[in-house]
SESE-420739 format. One record per residue: residue number from 0; z, y, x of N, C-alpha, C, O, CB in turn. Coordinates in steps of 0.1 Angstrom, whole numbers, plus 5000, padded with zeros to 4 digits. Glycine has a CB too. Layout:
<recs>
<rec><num>NUM</num><n_c3>Z</n_c3><n_c2>Y</n_c2><n_c1>X</n_c1><ca_c3>Z</ca_c3><ca_c2>Y</ca_c2><ca_c1>X</ca_c1><c_c3>Z</c_c3><c_c2>Y</c_c2><c_c1>X</c_c1><o_c3>Z</o_c3><o_c2>Y</o_c2><o_c1>X</o_c1><cb_c3>Z</cb_c3><cb_c2>Y</cb_c2><cb_c1>X</cb_c1></rec>
...
</recs>
This chain:
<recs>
<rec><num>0</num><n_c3>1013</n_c3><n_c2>3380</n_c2><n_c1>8456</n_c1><ca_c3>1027</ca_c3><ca_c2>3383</ca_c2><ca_c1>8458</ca_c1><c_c3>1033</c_c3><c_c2>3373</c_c2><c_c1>8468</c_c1><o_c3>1041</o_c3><o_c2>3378</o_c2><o_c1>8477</o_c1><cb_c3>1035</cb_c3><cb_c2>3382</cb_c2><cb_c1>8445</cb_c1></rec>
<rec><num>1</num><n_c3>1030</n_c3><n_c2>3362</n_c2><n_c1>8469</n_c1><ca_c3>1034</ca_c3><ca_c2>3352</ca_c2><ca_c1>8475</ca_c1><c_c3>1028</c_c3><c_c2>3355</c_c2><c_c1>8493</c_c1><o_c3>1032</o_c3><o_c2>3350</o_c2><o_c1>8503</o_c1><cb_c3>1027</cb_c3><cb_c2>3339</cb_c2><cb_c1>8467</cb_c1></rec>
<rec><num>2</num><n_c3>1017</n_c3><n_c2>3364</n_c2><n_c1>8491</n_c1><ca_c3>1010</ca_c3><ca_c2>3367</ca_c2><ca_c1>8501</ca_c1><c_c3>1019</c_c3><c_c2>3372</c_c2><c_c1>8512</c_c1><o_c3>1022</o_c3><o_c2>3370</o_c2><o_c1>8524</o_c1><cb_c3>1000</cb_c3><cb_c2>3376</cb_c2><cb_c1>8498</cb_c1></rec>
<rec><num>3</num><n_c3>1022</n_c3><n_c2>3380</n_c2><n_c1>8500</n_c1><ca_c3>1032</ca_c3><ca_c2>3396</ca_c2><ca_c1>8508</ca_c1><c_c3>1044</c_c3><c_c2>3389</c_c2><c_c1>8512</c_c1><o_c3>1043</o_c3><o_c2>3390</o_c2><o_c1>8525</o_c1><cb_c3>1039</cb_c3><cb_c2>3412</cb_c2><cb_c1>8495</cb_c1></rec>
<rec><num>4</num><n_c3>1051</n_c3><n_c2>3384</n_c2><n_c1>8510</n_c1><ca_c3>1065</ca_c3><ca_c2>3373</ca_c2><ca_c1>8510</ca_c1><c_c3>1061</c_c3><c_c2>3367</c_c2><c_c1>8527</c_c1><o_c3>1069</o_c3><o_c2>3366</o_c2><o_c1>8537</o_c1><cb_c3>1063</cb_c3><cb_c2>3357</cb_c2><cb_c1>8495</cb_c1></rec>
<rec><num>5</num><n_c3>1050</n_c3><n_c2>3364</n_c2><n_c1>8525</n_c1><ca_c3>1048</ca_c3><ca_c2>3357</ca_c2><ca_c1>8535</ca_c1><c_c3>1044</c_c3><c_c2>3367</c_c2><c_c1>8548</c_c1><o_c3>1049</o_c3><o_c2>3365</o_c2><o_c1>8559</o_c1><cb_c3>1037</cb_c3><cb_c2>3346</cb_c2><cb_c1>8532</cb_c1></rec>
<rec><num>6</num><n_c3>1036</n_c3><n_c2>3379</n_c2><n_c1>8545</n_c1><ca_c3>1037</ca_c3><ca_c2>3386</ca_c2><ca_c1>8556</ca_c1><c_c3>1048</c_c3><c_c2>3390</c_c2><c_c1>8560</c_c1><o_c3>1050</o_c3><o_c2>3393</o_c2><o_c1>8572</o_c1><cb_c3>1031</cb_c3><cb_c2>3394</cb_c2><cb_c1>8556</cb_c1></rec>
<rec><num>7</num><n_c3>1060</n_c3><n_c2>3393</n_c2><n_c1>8550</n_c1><ca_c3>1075</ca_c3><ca_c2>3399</ca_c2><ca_c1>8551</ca_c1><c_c3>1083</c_c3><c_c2>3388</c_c2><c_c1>8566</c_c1><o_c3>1089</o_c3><o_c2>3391</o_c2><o_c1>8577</o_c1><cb_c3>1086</cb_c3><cb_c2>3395</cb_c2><cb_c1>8531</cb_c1></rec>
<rec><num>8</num><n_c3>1079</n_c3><n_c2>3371</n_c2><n_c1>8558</n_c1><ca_c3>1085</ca_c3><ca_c2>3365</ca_c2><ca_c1>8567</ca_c1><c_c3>1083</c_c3><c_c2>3365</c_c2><c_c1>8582</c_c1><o_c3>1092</o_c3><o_c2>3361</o_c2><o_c1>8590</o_c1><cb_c3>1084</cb_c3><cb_c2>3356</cb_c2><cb_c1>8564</cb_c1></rec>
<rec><num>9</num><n_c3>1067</n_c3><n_c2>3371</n_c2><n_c1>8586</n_c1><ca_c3>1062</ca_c3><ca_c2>3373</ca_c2><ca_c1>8603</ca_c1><c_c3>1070</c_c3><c_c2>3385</c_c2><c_c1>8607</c_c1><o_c3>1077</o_c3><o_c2>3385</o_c2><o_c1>8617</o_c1><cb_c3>1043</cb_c3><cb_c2>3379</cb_c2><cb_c1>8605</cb_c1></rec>
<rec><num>10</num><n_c3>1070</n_c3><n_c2>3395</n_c2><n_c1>8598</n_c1><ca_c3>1080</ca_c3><ca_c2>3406</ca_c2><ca_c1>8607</ca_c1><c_c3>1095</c_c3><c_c2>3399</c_c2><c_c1>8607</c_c1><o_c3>1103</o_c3><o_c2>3402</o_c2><o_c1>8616</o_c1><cb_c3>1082</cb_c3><cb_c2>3424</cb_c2><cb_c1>8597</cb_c1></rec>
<rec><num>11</num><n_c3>1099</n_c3><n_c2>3391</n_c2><n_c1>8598</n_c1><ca_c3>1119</ca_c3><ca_c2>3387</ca_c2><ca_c1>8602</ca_c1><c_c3>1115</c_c3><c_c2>3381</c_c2><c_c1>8614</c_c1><o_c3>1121</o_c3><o_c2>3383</o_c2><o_c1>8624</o_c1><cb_c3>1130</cb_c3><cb_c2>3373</cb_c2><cb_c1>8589</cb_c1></rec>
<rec><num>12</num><n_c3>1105</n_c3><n_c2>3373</n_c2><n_c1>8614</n_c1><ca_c3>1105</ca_c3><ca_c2>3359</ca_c2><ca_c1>8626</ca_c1><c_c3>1101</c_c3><c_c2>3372</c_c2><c_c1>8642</c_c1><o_c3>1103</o_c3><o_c2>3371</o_c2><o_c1>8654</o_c1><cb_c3>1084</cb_c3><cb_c2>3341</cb_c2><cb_c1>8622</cb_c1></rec>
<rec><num>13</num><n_c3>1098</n_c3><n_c2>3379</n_c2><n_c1>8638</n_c1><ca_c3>1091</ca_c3><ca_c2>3391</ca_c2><ca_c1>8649</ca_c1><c_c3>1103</c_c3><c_c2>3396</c_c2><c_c1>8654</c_c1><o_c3>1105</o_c3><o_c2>3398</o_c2><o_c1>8667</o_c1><cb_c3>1082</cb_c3><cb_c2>3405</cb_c2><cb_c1>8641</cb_c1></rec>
<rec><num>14</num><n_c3>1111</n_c3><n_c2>3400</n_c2><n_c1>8644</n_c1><ca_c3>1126</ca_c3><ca_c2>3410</ca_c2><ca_c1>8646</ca_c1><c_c3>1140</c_c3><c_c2>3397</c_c2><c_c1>8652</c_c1><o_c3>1151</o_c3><o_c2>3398</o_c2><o_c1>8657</o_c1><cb_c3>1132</cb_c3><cb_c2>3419</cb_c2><cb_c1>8624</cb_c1></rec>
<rec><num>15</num><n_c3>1131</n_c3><n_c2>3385</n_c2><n_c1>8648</n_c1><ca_c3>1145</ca_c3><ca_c2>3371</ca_c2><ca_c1>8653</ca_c1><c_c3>1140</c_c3><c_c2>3370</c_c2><c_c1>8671</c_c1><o_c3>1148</o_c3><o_c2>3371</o_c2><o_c1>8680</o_c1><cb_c3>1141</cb_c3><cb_c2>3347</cb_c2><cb_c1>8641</cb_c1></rec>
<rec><num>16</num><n_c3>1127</n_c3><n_c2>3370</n_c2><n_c1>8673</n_c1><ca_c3>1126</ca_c3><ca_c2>3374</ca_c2><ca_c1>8690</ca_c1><c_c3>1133</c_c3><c_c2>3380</c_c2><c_c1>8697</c_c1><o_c3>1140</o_c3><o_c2>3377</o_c2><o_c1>8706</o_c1><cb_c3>1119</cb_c3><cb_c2>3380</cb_c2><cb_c1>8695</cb_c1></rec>
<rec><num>17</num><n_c3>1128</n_c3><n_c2>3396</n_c2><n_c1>8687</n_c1><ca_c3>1144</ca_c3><ca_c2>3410</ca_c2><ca_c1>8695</ca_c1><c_c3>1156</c_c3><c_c2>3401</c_c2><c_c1>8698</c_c1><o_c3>1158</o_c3><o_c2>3398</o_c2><o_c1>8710</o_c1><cb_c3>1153</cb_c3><cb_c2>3425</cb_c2><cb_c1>8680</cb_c1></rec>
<rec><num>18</num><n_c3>1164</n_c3><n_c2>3397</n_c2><n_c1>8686</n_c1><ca_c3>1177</ca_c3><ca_c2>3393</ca_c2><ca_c1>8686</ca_c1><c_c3>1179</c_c3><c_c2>3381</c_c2><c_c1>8695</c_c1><o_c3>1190</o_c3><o_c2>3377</o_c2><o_c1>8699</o_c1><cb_c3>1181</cb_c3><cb_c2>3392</cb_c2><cb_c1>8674</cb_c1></rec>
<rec><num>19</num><n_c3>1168</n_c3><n_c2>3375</n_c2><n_c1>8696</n_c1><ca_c3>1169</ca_c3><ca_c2>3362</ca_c2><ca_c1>8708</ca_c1><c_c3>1171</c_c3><c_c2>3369</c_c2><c_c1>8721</c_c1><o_c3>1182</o_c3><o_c2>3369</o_c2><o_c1>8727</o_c1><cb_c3>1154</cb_c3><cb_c2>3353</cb_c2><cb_c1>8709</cb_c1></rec>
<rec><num>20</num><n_c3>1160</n_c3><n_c2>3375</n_c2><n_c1>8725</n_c1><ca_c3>1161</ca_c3><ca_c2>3383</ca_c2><ca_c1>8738</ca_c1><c_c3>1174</c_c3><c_c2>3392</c_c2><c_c1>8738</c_c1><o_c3>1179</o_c3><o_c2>3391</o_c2><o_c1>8749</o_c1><cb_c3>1148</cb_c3><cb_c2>3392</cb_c2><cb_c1>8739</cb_c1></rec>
<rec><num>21</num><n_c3>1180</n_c3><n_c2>3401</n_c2><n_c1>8730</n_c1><ca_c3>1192</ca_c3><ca_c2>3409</ca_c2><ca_c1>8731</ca_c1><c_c3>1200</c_c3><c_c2>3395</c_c2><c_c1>8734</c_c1><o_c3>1205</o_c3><o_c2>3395</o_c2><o_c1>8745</o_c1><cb_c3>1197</cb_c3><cb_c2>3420</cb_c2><cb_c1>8716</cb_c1></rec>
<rec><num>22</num><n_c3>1203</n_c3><n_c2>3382</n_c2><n_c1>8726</n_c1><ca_c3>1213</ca_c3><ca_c2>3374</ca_c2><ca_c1>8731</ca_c1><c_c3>1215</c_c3><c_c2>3368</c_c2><c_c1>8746</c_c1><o_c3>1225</o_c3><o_c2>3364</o_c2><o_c1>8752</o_c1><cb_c3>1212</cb_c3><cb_c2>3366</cb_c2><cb_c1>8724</cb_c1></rec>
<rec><num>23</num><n_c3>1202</n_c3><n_c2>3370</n_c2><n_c1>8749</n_c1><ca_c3>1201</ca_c3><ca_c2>3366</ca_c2><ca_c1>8765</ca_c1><c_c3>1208</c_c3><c_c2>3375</c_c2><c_c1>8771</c_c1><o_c3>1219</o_c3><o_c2>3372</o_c2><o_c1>8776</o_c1><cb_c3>1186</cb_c3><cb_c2>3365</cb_c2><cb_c1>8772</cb_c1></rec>
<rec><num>24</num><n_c3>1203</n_c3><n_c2>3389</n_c2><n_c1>8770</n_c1><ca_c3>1211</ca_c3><ca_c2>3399</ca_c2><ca_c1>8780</ca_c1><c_c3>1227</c_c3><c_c2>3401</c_c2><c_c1>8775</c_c1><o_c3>1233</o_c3><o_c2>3408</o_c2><o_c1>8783</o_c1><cb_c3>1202</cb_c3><cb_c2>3414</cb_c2><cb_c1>8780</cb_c1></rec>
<rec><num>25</num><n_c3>1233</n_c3><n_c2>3398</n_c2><n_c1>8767</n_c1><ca_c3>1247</ca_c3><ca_c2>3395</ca_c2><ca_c1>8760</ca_c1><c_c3>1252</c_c3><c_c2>3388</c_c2><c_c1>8770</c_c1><o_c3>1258</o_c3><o_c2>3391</o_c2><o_c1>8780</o_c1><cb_c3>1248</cb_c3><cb_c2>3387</cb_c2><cb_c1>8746</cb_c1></rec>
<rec><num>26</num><n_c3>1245</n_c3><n_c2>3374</n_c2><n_c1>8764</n_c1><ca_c3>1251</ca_c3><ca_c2>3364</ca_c2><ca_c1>8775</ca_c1><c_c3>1252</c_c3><c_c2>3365</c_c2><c_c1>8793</c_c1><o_c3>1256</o_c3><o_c2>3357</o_c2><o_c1>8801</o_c1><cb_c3>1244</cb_c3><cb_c2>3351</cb_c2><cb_c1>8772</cb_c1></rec>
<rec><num>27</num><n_c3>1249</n_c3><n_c2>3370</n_c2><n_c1>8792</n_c1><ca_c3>1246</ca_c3><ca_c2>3374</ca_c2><ca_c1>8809</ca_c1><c_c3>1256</c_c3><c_c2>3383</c_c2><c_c1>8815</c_c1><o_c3>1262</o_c3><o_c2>3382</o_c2><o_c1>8825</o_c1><cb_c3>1232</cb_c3><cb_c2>3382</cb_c2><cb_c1>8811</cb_c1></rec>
<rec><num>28</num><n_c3>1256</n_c3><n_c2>3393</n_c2><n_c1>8804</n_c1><ca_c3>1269</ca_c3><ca_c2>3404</ca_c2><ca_c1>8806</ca_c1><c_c3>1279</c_c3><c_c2>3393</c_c2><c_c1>8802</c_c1><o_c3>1287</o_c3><o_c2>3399</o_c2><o_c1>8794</o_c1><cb_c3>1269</cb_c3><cb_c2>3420</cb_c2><cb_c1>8796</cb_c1></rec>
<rec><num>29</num><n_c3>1281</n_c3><n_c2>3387</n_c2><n_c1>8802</n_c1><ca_c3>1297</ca_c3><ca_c2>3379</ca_c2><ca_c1>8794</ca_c1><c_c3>1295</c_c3><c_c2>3371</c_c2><c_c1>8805</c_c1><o_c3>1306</o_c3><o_c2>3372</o_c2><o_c1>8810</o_c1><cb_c3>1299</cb_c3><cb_c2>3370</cb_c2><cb_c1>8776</cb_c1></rec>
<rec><num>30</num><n_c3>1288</n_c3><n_c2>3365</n_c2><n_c1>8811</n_c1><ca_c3>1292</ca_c3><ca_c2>3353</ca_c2><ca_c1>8825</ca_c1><c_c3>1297</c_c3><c_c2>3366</c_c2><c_c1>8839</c_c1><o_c3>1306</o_c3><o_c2>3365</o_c2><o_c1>8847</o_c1><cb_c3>1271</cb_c3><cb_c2>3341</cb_c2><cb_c1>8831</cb_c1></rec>
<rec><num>31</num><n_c3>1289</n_c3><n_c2>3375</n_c2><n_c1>8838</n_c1><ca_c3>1292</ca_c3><ca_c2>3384</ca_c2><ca_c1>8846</ca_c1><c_c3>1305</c_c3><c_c2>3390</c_c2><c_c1>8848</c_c1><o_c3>1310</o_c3><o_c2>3390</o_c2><o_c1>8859</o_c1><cb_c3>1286</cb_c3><cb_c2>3391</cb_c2><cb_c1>8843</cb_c1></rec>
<rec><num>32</num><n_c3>1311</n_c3><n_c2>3397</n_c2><n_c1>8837</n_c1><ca_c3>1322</ca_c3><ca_c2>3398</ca_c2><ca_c1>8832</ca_c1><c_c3>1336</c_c3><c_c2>3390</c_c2><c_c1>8835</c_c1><o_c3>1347</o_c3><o_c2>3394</o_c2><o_c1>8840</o_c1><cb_c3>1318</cb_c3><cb_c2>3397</cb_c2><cb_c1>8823</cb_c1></rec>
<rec><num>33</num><n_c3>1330</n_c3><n_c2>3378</n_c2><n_c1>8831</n_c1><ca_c3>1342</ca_c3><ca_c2>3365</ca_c2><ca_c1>8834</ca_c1><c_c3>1338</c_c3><c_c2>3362</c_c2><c_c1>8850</c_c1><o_c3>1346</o_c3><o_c2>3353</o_c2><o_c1>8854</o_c1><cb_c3>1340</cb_c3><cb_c2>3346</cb_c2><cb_c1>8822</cb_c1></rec>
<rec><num>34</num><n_c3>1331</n_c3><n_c2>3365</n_c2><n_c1>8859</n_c1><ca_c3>1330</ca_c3><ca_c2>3363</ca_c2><ca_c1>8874</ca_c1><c_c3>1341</c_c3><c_c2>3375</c_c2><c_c1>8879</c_c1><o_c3>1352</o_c3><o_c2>3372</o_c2><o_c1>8884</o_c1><cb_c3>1312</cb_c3><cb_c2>3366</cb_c2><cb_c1>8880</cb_c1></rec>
<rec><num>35</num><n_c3>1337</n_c3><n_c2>3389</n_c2><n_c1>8875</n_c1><ca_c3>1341</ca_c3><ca_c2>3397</ca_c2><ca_c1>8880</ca_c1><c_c3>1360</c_c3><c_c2>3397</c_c2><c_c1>8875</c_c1><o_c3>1369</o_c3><o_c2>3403</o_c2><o_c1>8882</o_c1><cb_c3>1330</cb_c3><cb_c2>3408</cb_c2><cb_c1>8876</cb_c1></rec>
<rec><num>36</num><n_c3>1362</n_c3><n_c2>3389</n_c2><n_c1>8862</n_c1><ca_c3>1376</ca_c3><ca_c2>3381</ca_c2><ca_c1>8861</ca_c1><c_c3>1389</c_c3><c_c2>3374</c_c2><c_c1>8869</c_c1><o_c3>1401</o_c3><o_c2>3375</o_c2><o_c1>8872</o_c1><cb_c3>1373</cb_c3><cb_c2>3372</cb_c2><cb_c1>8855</cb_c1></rec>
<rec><num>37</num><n_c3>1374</n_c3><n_c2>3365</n_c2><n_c1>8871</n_c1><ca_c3>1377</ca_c3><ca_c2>3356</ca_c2><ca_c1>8881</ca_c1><c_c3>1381</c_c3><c_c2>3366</c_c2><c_c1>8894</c_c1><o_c3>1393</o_c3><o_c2>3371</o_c2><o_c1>8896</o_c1><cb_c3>1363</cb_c3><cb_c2>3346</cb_c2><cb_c1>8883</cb_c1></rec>
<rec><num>38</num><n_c3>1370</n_c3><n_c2>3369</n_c2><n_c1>8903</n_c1><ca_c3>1376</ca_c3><ca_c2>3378</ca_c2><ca_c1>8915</ca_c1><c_c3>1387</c_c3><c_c2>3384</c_c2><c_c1>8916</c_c1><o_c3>1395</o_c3><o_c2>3383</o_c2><o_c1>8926</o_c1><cb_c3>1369</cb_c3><cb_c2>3387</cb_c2><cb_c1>8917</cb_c1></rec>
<rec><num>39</num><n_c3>1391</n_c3><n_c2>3394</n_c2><n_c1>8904</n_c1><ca_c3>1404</ca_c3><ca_c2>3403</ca_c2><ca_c1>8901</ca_c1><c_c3>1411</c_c3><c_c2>3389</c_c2><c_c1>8903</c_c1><o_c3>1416</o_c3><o_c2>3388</o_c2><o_c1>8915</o_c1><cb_c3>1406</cb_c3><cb_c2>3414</cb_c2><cb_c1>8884</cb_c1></rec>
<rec><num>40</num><n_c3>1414</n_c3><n_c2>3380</n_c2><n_c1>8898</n_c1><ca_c3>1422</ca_c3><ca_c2>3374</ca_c2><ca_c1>8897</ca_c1><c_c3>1430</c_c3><c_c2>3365</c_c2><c_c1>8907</c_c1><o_c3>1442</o_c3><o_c2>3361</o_c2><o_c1>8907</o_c1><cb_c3>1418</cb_c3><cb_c2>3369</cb_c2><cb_c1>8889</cb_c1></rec>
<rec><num>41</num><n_c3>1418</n_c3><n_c2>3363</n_c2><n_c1>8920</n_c1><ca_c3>1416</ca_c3><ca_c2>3359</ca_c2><ca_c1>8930</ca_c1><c_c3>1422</c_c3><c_c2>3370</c_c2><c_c1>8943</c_c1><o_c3>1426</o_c3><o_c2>3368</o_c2><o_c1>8954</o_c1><cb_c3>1403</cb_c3><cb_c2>3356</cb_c2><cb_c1>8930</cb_c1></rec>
<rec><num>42</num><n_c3>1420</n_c3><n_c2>3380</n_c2><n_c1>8939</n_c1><ca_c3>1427</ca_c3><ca_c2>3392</ca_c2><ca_c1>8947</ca_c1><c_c3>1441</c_c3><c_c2>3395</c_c2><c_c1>8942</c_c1><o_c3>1448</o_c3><o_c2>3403</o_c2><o_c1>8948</o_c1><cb_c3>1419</cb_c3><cb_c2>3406</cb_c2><cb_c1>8946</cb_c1></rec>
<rec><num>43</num><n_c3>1445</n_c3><n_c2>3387</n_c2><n_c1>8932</n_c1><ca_c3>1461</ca_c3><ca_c2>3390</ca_c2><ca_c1>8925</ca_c1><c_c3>1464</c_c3><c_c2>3380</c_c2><c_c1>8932</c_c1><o_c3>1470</o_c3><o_c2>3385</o_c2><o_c1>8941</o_c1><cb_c3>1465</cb_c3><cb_c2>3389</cb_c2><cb_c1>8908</cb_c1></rec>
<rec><num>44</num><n_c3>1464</n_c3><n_c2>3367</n_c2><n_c1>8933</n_c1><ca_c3>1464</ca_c3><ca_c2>3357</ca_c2><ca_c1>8941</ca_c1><c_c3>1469</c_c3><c_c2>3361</c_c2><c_c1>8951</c_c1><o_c3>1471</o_c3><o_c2>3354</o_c2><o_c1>8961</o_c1><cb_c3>1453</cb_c3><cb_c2>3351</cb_c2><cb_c1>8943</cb_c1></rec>
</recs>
């Protein structure tokens, strides 16, 4: 039982990669975002 537990935990740590990598491309769109902010804001200027 303890076995299985433990293989359970390789697929969460497997599925915490996905969500690492999805946070990278998040963050990327959000610096993007606040650039493309910035500009508008600079053309209101």
């Amino acid at each position: 039982m303890g076995i299985g537990n433990w293989e359970l935990g390789i697929g969460n740590w497997e599925l915490g990669i996905g969500n690492w990598e999805l946070g990278i491309a998040i963050t990327n769109n959000k610096r993007q975002t606040t650039n493309n902010k910035q500009q508008i804001h600079n053309l209101n200027a």
